[in-house]
C-alpha positions in Angstrom: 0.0 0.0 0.0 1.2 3.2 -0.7 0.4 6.7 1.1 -1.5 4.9 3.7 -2.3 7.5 6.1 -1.4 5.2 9.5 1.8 3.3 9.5 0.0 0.2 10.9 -1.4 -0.7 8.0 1.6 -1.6 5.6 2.0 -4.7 4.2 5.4 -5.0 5.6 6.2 -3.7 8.5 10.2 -2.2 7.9 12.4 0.6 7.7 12.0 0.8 3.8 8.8 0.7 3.6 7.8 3.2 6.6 10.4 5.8 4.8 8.9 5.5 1.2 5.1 6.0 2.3 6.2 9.0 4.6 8.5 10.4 1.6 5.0 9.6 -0.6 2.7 11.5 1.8 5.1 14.3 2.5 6.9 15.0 -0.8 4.5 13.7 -3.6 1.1 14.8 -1.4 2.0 17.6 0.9 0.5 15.4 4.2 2.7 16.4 6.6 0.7 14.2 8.9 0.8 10.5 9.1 -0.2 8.1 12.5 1.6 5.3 13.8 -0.3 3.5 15.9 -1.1 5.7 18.8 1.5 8.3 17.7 1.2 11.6 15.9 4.4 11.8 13.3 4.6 15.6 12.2 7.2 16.3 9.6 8.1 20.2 9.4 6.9 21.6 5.9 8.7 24.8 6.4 6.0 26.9 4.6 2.9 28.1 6.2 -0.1 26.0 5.4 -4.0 26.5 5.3 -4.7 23.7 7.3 -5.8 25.3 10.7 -8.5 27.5 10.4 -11.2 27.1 12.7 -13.7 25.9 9.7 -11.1 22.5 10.2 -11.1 22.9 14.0 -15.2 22.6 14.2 -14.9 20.2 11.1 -12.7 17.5 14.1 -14.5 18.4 16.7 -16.3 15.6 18.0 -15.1 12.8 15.3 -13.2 9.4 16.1 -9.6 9.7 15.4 -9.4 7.0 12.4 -12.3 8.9 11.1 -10.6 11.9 9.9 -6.9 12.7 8.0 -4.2 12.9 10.5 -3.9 16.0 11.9 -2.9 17.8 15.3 -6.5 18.5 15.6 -7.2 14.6 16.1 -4.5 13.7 18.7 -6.1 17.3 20.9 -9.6 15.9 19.8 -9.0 12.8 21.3 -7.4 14.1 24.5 -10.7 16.1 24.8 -13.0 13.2 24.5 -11.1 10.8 27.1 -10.6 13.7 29.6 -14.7 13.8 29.4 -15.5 10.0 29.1 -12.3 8.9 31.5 -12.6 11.3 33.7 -8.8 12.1 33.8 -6.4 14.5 33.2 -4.6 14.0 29.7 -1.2 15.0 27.7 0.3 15.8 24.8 4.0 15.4 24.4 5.3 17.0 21.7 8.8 16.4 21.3 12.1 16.1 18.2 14.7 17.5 17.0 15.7 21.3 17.4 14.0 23.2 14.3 11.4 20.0 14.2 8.1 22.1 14.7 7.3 21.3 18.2 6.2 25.2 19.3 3.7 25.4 16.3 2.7 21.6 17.0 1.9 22.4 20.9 0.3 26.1 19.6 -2.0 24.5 17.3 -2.9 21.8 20.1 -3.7 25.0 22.5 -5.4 26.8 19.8 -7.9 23.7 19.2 -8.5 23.4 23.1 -9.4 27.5 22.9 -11.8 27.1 20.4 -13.6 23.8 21.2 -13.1 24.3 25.3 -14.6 28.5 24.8 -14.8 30.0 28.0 -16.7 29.3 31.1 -16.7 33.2 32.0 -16.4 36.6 30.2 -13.1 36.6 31.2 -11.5 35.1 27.4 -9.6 33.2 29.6 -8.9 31.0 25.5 -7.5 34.5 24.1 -5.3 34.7 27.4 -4.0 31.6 26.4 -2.8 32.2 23.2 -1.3 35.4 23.8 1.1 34.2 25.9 2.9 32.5 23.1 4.3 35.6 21.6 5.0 36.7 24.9 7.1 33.6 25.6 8.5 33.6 22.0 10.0 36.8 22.3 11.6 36.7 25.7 12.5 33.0 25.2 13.2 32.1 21.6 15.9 32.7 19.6 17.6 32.1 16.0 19.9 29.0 16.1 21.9 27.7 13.4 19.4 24.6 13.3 16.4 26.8 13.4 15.3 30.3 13.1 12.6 30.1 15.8 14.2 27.9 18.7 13.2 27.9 22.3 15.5 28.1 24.3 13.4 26.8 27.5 10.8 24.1 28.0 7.5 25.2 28.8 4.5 22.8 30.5 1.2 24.9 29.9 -1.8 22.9 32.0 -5.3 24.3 30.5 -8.4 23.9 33.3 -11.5 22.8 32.6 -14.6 22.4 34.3 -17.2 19.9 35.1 -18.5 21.1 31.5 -15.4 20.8 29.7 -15.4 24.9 29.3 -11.9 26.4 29.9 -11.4 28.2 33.7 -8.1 28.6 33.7 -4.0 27.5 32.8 -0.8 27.2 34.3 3.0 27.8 32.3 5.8 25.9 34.4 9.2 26.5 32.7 12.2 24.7 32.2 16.3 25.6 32.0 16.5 28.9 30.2 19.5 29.2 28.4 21.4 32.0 30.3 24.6 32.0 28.6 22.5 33.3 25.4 22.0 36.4 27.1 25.5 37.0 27.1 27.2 35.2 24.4 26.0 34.0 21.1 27.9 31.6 18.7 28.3 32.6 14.8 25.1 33.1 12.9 22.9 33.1 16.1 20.9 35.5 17.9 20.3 36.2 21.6 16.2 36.6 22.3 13.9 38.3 19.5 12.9 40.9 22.6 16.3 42.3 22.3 16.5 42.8 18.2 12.4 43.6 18.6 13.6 46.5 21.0 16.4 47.7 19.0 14.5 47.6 15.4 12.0 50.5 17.7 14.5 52.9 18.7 13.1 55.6 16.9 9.8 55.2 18.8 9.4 58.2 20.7 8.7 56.5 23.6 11.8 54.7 23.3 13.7 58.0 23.3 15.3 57.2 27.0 16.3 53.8 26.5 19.1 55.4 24.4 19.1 52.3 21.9 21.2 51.6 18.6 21.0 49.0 16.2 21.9 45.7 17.2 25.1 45.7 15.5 26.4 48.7 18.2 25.8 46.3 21.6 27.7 43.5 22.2 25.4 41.1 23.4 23.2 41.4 20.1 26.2 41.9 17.6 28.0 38.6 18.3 26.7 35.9 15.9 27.3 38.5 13.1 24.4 38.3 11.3 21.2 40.1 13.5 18.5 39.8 10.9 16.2 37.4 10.1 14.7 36.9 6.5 11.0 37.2 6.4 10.8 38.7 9.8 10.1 42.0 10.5 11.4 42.3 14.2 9.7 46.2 14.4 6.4 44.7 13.6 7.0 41.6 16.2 7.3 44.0 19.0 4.0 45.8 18.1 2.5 42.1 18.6 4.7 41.6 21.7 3.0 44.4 23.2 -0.7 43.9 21.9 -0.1 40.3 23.8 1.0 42.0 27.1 -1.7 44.2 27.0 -4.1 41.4 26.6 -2.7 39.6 29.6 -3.5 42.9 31.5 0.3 43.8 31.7 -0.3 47.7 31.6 1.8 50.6 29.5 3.8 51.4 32.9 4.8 47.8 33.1 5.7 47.4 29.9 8.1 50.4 29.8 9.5 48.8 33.0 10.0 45.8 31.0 11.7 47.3 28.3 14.0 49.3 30.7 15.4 46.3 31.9 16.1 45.3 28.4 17.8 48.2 27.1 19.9 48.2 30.4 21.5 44.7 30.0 22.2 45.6 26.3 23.6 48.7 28.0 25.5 46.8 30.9 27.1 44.5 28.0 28.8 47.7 26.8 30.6 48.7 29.8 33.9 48.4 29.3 36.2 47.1 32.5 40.0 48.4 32.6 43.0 47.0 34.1 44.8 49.3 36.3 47.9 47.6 36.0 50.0 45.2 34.3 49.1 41.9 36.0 45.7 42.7 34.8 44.8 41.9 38.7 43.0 44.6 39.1 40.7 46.8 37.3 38.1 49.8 37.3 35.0 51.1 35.2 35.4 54.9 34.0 33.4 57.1 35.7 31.9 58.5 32.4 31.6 55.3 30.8 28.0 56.3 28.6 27.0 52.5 29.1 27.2 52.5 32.9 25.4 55.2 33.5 22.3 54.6 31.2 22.0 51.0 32.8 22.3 52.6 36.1 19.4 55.1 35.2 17.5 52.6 33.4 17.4 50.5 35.9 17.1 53.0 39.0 20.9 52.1 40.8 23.2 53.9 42.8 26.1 54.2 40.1 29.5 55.0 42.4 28.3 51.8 44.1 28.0 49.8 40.9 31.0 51.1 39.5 32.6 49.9 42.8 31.5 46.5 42.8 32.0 45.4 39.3 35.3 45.4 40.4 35.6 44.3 43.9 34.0 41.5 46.1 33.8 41.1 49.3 35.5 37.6 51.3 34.3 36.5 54.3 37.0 34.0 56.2 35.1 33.2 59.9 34.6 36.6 61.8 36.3 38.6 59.3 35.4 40.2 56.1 37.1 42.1 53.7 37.3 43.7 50.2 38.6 42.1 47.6 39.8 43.9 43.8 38.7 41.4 40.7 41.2 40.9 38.0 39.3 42.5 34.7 38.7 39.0 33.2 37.2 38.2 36.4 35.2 41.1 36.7 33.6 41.1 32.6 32.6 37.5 33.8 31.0 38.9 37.0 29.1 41.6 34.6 28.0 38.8 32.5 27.2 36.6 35.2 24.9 39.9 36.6 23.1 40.6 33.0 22.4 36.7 33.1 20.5 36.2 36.1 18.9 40.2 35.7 17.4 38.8 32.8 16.6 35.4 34.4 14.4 37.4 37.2 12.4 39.3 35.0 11.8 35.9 32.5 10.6 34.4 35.7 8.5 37.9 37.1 6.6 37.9 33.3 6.1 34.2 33.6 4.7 34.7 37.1 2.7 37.9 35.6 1.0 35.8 32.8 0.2 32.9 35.3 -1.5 35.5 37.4 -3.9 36.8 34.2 -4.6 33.1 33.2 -5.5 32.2 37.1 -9.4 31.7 37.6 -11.5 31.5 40.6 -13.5 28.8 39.2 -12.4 25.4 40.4 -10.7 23.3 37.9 -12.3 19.6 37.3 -9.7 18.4 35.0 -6.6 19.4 33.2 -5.0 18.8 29.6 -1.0 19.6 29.8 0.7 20.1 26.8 4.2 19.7 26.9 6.9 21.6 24.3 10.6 21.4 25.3 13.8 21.6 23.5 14.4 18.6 21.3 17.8 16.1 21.2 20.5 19.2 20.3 24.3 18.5 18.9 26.6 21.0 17.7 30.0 21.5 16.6 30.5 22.6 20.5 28.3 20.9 23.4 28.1 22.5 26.6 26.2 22.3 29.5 22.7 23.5 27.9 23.2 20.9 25.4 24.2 18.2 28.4 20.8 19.3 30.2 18.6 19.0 27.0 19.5 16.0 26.1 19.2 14.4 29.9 15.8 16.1 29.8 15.2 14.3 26.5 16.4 10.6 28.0 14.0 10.9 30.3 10.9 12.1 28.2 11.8 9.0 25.6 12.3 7.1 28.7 8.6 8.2 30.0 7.6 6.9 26.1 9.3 3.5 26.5 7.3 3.0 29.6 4.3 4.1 28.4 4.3 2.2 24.9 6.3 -0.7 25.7 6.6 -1.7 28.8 3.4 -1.4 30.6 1.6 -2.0 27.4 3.0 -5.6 27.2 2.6 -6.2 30.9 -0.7 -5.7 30.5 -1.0 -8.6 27.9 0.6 -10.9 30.1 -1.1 -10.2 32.8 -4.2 -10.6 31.4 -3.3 -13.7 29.6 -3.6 -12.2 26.2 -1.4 -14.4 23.8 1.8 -12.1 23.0 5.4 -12.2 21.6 7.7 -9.7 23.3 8.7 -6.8 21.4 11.8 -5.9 22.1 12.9 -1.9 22.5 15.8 -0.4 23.3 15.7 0.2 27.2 18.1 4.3 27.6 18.2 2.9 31.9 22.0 2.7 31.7 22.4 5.6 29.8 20.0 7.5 32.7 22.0 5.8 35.2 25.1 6.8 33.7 23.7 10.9 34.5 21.4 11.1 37.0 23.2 7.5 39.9 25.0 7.7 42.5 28.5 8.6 41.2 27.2 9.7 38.0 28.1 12.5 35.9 25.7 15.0 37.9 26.5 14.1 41.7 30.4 14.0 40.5 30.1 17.6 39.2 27.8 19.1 41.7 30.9 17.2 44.0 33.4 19.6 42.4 31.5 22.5 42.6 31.4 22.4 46.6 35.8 22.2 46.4 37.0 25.1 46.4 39.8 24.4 43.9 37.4 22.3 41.6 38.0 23.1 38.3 36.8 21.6 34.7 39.7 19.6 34.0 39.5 17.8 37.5 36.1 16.9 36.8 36.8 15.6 33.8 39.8 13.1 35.5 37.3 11.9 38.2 34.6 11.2 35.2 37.2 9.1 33.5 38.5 7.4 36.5 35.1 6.3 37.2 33.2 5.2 33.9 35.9 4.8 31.5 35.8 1.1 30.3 32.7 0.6 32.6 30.0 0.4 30.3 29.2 1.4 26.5 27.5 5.0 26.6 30.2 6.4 28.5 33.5 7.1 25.7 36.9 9.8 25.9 37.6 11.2 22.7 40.8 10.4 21.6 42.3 14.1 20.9 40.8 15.9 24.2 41.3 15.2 27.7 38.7 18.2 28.6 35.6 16.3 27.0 33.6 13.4 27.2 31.1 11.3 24.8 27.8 10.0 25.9 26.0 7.4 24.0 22.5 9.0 24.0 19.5 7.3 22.7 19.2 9.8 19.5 23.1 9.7 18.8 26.5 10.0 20.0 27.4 13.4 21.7 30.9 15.2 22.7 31.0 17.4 25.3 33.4 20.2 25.9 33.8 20.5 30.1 35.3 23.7 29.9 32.5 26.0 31.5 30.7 23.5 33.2 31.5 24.2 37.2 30.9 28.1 36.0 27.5 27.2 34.5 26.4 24.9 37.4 27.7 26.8 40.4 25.3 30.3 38.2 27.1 32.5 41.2 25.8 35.9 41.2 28.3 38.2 43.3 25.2 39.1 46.7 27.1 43.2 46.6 25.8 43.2 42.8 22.0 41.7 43.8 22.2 44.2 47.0 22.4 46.8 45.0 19.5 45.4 42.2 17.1 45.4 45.3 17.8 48.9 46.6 16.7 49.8 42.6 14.4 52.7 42.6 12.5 51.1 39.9 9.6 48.9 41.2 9.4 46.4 38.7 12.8 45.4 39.2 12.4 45.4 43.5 9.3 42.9 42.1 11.1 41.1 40.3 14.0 40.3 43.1 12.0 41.1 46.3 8.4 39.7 45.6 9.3 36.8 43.6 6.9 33.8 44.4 8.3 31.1 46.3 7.3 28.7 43.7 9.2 29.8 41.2 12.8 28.7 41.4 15.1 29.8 38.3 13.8 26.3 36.5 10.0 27.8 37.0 8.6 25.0 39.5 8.4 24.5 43.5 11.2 22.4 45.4 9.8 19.4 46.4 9.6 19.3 50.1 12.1 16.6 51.8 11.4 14.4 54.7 13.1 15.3 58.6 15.6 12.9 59.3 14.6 11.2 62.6 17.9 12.9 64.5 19.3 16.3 65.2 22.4 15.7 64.0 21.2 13.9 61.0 18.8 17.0 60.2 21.2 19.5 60.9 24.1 18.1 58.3 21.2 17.0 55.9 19.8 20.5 55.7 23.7 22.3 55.4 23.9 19.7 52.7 21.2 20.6 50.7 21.5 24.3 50.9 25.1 23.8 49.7 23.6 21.5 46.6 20.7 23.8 46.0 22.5 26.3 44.6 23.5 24.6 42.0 21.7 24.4 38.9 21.7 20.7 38.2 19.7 19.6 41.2 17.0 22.2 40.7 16.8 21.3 37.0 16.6 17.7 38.1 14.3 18.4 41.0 11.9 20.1 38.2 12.7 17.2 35.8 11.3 15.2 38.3 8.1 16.7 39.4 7.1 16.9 35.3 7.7 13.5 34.8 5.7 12.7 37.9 2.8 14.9 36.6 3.2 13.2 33.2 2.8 10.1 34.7 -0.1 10.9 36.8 -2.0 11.6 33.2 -3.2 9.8 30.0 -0.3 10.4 27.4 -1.0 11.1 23.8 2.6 11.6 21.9 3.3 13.8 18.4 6.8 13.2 17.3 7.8 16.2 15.1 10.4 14.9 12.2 12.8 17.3 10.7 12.7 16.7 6.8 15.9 18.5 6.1 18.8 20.4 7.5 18.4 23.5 4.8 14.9 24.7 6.4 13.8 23.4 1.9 10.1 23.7 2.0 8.4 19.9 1.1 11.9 18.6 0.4 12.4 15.0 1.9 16.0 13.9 2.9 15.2 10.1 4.2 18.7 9.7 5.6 18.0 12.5 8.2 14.4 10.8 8.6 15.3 7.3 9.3 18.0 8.7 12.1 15.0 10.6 14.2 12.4 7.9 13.3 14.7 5.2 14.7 16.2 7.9 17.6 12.7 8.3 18.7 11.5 4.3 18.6 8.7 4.4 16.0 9.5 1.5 14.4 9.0 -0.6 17.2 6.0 1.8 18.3 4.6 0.6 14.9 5.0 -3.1 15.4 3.4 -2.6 18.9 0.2 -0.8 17.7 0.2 -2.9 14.9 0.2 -6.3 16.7 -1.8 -5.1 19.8 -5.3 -4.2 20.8 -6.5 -0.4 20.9 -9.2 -0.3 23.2 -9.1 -1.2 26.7 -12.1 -1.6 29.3 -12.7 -2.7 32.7 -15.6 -4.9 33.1 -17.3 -2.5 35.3 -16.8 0.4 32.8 -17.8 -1.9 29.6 -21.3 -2.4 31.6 -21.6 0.9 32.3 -21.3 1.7 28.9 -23.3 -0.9 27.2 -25.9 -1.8 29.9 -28.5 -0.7 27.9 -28.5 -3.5 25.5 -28.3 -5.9 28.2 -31.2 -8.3 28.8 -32.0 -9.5 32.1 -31.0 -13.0 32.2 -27.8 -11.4 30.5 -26.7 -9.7 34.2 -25.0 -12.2 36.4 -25.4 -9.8 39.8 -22.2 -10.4 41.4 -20.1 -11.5 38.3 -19.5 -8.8 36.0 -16.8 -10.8 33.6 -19.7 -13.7 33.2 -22.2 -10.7 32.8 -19.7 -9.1 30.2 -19.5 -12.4 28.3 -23.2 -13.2 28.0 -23.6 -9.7 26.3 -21.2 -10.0 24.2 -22.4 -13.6 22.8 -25.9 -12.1 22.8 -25.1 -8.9 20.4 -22.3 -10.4 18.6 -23.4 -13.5 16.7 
């Protein structure tokens, strides 16, 4: 068969075959949409398509999901009708490769659940919804050399319903922002649309104080070399930006707060730091240095005192403290370090700010999550964002396996179905390798507590201890500053130089003393009134259980405060309480497939293809669906269901199965 619009249904179930009807569908028919088995595949057209108009919306609404063409619209349809039959909260992972289309995927998902859900209230709690996406896509997105549109976080959005199915409410948890963009930007990549969007305005009146230039005159936009985009008008973007705040009921005086804060760090990327002496140990800021003082006035700071301490630090060594110059390498990485997490707190404060607008005081009966985070990511240079993506990754494709494979088969045997094992590959050791006792996370939040930890001693203690040990752990031969992991996508290097720096995020406190005594309010918001529950990954520690002695309590507690600060173990701590939420719900998957690596509109490279189809397990996910049984009841819920076209000497009282049986003997002859 050829162009068959579900994978399931070939005649032959292999590689050759499921690449020739995708290329056929893709390629030859423009369906960018095909199923396999109880997963969405998505391949990224790369031209904008009149497929999701709310004519097609009303036209899925309400149909079976084998009754339509694939589509988004079917996999959100469906999560909509078990959420109302099941009673439970659903799904819908969207995950693949950077530049695969999982934002649009998961925006067309939350668009369908807008329309079809409506509103319980007058409140437009559906518009809400979608505005925040330009909001997130212009404080969190960014041009990459895989993809022009890349999100640079993970976002969880939850959308509430109530006991009619109407939308009441939704919740955004984030995910691992990529900091180091702010500041540093490889060749032919951009830091966040918000800062190009600002610049592209400067000749707005309004704008007049933010003393902005193009993006080519501030070093944190002007590194990648190349600050346009084509077909993007980054002018127009901000006018849509700030339509979207509004919306959210983020007023004009907010907004220009917002945009202060902006300008500044573009701004406080300009200051230029000068050694005093030869050594280049220590250094000082010019007192008329343009860029200092238009942060410092942007931002509402005391500018002799921030002079000061971008230069100095203070040392505390038991009862005595005292004042310490910086070196001027020392101190630009202290400025960079302070332009990160500024723009960390207010990513977090407008997260916070659009959770507050999309609150309801109508309790929530159910929930459908959708889930859109950073796909598998290798480059020519791996760091620790890349290392914390793709862990995040092993762990969603492990939450996959267990769905699909495991538990499915389990279930077969257990209920005596006949069944041959399928086998899939199992990414445990490759988890273990990261996330055990000993592994690659405890042994560098380890060497972040020493006080002469450094990369290169991490990187000996990681090749003392898993070297030779097992298969996904490898040294490249030329480098004895990187490691290889044997991921379940592909191979990846990492370079370890930066890692302690990364994980350790240490924000000189004279700096953030300063931020707090700012006279403007947002930014006193931003660092004084943050909510509890939002840590820099976006989501609540999970509490941890007293020990049962004093002492115990005592050392456990000095121990965690010393790991908390460290970025891993709130990342993983986050990673955690996702996966538990994902667990707790009905999954439905869409794996997004990037055609090509030259963003070529329709243009099919099946070498490319077959390495994400088989990364992501749809092969096997294929011969599963196809060999096992869709539907699934409980006796109990099958009489429920049915119970009208039961006779009376059908019901056995106490015997539901027997009951179940005689029905079933009785209708189907």
């Amino acid at each position: 068969l050829v162009g068959e619009n579900d994978l399931t249904a070939l005649s032959y179930l292999h590689e050759p075959a499921v690449l020739h009807n995708l290329k056929v569908r893709f390629a030859e028919s423009n369906h960018i949409y095909t199923y396999c088995g109880i997963v969405l595949v998505a391949i990224n057209p790369y031209e904008q398509l009149p497929i999701y108009g709310e004519d097609i919306i009303f036209a899925y609404s309400g149909q079976n999901m084998g009754d339509m063409d694939p589509h988004i619209f079917a996999v959100a349809e469906e999560a909509y009708k078990q959420m109302a039959r099941d009673e439970k909260n659903q799904s819908i992972i969207v995950s693949g490769e950077s530049g695969a289309g999982k934002t649009v995927s998961a925006k067309y998902a939350m668009r369908y659940f807008a329309t079809v859900g409506g509103s319980a209230s007058e409140a437009n709690i559906e518009e809400k919804v979608l505005a925040s996406n330009p909001i997130m896509e212009a404080i969190g997105n960014a041009k990459t050399t895989r993809n022009d549109n890349s999100s640079r976080f993970g976002k969880y959005i939850e959308i509430g319903f109530n006991r009619q199915y109407l939308i009441v409410g939704a919740n955004m948890r984030t995910y691992l922002l990529e900091k180091s963009r702010v500041v540093f930007q490889a060749e032919e990549e951009r830091n966040y649309h918000v800062f190009y969007q600002l610049c592209a305005s400067a000749e707005l009146p309004e704008f007049k104080d933010l003393h902005l230039e193009p993006a080519e005159a501030f070093v944190y936009t002007a590194q990648g070399g190349n600050a346009v985009i084509e077909d993007v008008d980054d002018g127009e973007d901000l006018e849509r930006t700030r339509r979207a705040f509004t919306l959210l009921g983020i007023g004009a005086s907010y907004q220009m707060g917002i945009f202060k804060i902006i300008a500044g760090i573009l701004h406080l990327g300009n200051v230029e730091v000068q050694s005093q002496d030869r050594e280049q140990e220590t250094c000082f800021v010019n007192k008329e240095d343009k860029h200092l003082n238009i942060f410092c006035e942007l931002l509402g700071l005391e500018r002799d005192q921030m002079a000061h301490w971008l230069c100095h630090r203070k040392i505390s060594t038991g009862a005595e403290t005292y004042v310490k110059p910086m070196g001027r390498a020392q101190a630009q990485n202290a400025r960079d370090a302070l332009a990160k997490h500024v723009y960390a707190q207010l990513f977090s404060w407008i997260v916070h700010r659009i959770n507050k607008a999309l609150r309801s005081s109508t309790k929530q009966h159910s929930f459908i999550g959708v889930l859109d985070i950073y796909g598998f990511e290798t480059f020519e240079i791996n760091s620790f964002e890349q290392f914390c993506i793709n862990y995040a990754n092993e762990k969603l494709q492990q939450q996959f396996n267990l769905h699909v494979f495991k538990l499915e088969q389990e279930e077969y045997m257990r209920e005596e179905i006949p069944w041959t094992l399928i086998d899939f590959y199992d990414n445990q050791p490759c988890i273990d390798l990261i996330e055990a006792k000993l592994g690659v996370l405890d042994l560098l939040d380890e060497e972040c507590k020493m006080p002469k930890g450094s990369d290169q001693s991490w990187a000996q203690k990681l090749y003392e201890k898993h070297l030779g040990r097992g298969k996904h752990f490898l040294k490249p031969r030329m480098s004895n500053v990187a490691f290889i992991i044997c991921h379940f996508a592909d191979k990846v290097e990492y370079q370890c130089d930066g890692f302690l720096e990364k994980n350790r995020d240490t924000v000189y406190e004279e700096q953030i003393n300063i931020l707090k005594a700012s006279q403007s309010s947002l930014l006193t918001l931003a660092f004084v009134s943050r909510p509890p529950c939002l840590h820099p990954t976006g989501t609540p520690p999970p509490r941890r259980r007293r020990n049962s002695t004093e002492g115990n309590r005592h050392r456990s507690s000095a121990r965690t405060k010393a790991r908390s600060h460290v970025a891993t173990f709130q990342f993983r701590n986050s990673l955690h309480l996702l996966m538990e939420t994902l667990n707790a719900t009905t999954p439905h998957y869409v794996r997004c497939i990037k055609p090509n690596d030259d963003k070529m509109a329709f243009t099919f490279d099946p070498k490319r293809a077959v390495q994400q189809l088989r990364a992501c397990g749809v092969l096997e996910t294929i011969r599963l669906s196809a060999a096992g049984y869709p539907s699934r009841w409980t006796y109990q819920e099958f009489f429920n269901r049915y119970r009208v076209l039961m006779r009376k000497k059908d019901i056995v009282s106490d015997d539901k199965k027997q009951t179940v049986q005689n029905v079933l003997e009785h209708v189907i002859k």
